[in-house]
N, C-alpha and C positions, 0 to 999 in steps of 0.2 A: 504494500500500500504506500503512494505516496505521500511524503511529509506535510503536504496541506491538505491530505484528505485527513489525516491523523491530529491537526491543530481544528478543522473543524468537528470531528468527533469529538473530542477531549474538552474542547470549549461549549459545543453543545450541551454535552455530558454533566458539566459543572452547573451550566445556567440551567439548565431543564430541572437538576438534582436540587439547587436551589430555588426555586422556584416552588417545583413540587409540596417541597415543604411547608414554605408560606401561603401556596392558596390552597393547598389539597383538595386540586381538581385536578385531572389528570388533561382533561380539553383545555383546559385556561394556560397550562405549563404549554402543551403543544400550539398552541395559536401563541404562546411570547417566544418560546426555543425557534420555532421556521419562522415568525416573523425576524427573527434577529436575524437569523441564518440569508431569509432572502433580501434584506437590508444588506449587510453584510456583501452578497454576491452583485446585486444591483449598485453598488457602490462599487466593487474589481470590474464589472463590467464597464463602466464607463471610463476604466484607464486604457490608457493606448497598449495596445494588445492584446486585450485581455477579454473575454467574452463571461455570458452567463454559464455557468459549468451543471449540467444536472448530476455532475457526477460528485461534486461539492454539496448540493443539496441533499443526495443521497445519506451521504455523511454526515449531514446534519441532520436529517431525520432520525440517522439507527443513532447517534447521540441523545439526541430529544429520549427518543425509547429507552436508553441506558438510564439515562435520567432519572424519567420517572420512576424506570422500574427500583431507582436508588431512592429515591425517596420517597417510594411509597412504602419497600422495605423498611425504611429508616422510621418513617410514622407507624407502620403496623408495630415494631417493637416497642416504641414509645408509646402508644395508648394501653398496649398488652400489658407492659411494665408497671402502667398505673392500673392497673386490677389488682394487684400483691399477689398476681400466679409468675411462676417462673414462664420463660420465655421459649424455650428449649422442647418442648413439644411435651412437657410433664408440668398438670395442672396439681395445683394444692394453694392452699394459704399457709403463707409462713407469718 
């Protein structure tokens, strides 16, 4: 994989993960992760050389999907955590 496909996943990844968190909606994270993403691409395309890449947006979408799927992991922990059951697939109160 090339090194800008890999700064758009990675950066997608981050903002989607972030995001995620704070509105814990998984549509709201992906309409802000591709909108960045095609901001981001509409802004290379208009330098000299440079065109719109769909192979770039590609990469920001399976980012976006990292994303979420990270912080929606990260929030299912954190509400499970506030019940006083362990997390780990073994229920009890301690």
């Amino acid at each position: 994989m090339e090194n800008d496909k890999q700064q758009h996943f990675i950066a997608e990844t981050v903002i989607c993960g972030t995001t995620m968190m704070y509105t814990e909606s998984w549509w709201q994270t992906m309409l802000v992760g591709l909108s960045v993403g095609a901001l981001k691409e509409t802004y290379d395309a208009g330098k000299e050389g440079n065109e719109f890449s769909k192979n770039d947006m590609a990469a920001n979408f399976l980012g976006c999907f990292a994303g979420i799927t990270y912080g929606a992991t990260v929030l299912h922990f954190h509400y499970e955590s506030e019940t006083d059951t362990t997390i780990i697939g073994i229920e009890g109160k301690f």
